[in-house]
N, C-alpha and C positions, 0 to 999 in steps of 0.2 A: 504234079497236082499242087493251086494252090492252099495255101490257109484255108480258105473260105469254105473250098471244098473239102476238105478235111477236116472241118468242124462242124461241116453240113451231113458229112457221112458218120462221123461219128455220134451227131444226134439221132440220126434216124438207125442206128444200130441202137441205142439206148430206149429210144423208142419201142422198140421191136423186143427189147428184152423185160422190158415192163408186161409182166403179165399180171391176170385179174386173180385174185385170193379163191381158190378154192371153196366150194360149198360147202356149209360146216352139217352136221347132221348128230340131232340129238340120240344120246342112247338112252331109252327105255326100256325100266323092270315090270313085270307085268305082276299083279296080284293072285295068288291063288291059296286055296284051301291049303294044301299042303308043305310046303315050302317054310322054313320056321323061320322066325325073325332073326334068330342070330345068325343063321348062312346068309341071309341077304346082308346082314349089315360084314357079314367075315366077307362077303365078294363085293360090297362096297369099298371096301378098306385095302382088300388085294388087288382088286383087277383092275378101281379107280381113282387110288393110292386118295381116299377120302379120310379123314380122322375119324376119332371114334364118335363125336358130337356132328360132326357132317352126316355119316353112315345112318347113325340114328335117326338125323331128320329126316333122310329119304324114303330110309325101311317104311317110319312112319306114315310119308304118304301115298308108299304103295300100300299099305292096309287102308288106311282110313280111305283114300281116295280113288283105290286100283289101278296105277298108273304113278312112276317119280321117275325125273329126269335124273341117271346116273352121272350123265356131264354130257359134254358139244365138244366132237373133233372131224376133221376131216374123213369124207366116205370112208377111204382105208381102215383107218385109226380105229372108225365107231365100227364095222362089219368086224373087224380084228377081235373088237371087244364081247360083242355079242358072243362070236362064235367061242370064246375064251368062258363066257358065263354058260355057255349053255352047255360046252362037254363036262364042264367042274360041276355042274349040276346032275347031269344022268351019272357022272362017275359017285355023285352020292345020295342017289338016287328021289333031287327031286325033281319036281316039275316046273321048274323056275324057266317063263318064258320073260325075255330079252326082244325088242326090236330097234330100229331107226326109223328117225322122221327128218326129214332136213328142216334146216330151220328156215 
């Protein structure tokens, strides 16, 4: 084989190992009656390693607005997290609903 081809085979291997990024997918806290602020801002802080000034902005607009984006990670990453808010939540009994949206 010469050169030629072997820098022709090794581009289109490189080629072929370029893949496209992953869809990212926000996760969203849902608003409700019962759920108190300070669990959403403690599962802010835990489950989306947010500060305590970050955590607060968000709780904030799941009250005022019914809806705050906890952060954007890949499908995995965001279904992971959900599922992680929503057992810690019935484990203390409240009703704190979690979904994804891709972006």
């Amino acid at each position: 084989m010469t050169t030629k081809n072997i820098n022709r085979t090794e581009s289109s291997i490189e080629d072929k190992q370029q893949t496209d990024e992953p869809p990212l997918f926000e996760v969203l806290l849902h608003n409700d009656d019962y759920t108190t602020m300070d669990f959403v801002v403690a599962v802010l802080q835990t489950v989306f390693a947010k500060n305590e000034e970050q955590a607060t902005d968000i709780m904030l607009n799941v009250h005022k607005k019914g809806v705050g984006i906890a952060g954007v990670y890949i499908r995995d990453v965001a279904e992971t997290k959900v599922a992680i808010v929503h057992d810690w939540a019935r484990q203390e009994g409240h009703p704190l609903r979690c979904s994804t949206r891709k972006v």
